[in-house]
C-alpha positions, 0 to 999 in steps of 0.5 A: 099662471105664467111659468119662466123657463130658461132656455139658454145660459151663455157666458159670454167671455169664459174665464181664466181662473176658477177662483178670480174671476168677473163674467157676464153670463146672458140668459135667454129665459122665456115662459115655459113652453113657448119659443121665445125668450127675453135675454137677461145678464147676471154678473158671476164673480168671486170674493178674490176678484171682488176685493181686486175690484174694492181696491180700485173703487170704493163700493159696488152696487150692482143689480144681478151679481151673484157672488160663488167661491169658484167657477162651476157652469152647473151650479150657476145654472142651477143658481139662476133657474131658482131665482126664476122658478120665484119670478112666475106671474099672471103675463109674461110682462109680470114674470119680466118685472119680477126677473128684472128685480135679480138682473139687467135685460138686454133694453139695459133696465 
């Protein structure tokens, strides 16, 4: 059984408020005891900034967002090792698909 591991989360631009805000965070996730990762985004946003986003457009549809009622780095973390902790497999390429159901990859899939 292939175990998925996150080895890093980034975010990559920080945001401005606690509460109204929509950041990219990247996570570099690989099997549990191995140096290498694949690196994977999860949208972090919250309901203000979710309506801000509604008034200009009519729907978002959007693989890997996660919706929280304000910023906190821990609790999103904790958020997606859960996620992955559900994605194990047989090989790494089925622990990759089954991530890639919550998230976008770095190859854009």
């Amino acid at each position: 059984m292939v175990i998925p591991s996150l080895k890093f989360l980034g975010v990559v631009f920080p945001p401005d408020s606690d509460d109204d805000f929509w950041v990219v965070l990247s996570a570099e996730i690989g099997e549990e005891g191995s140096k290498g990762v694949d690196v994977f985004y999860f949208n972090l946003t919250t309901p203000k900034r979710l309506m801000y986003v509604l008034q200009n457009q009519k729907a978002v549809f959007k693989r890997g967002l996660i919706i929280v009622d304000k910023y906190d780095y821990e609790t999103a973390k904790r958020l997606i090792e859960d996620i992955i902790l559900e994605c194990r497999g047989e090989t790494w390429h089925e622990v990759r698909s089954n991530i890639m159901k919550y998230c976008m990859t770095e190859y854009g899939g």
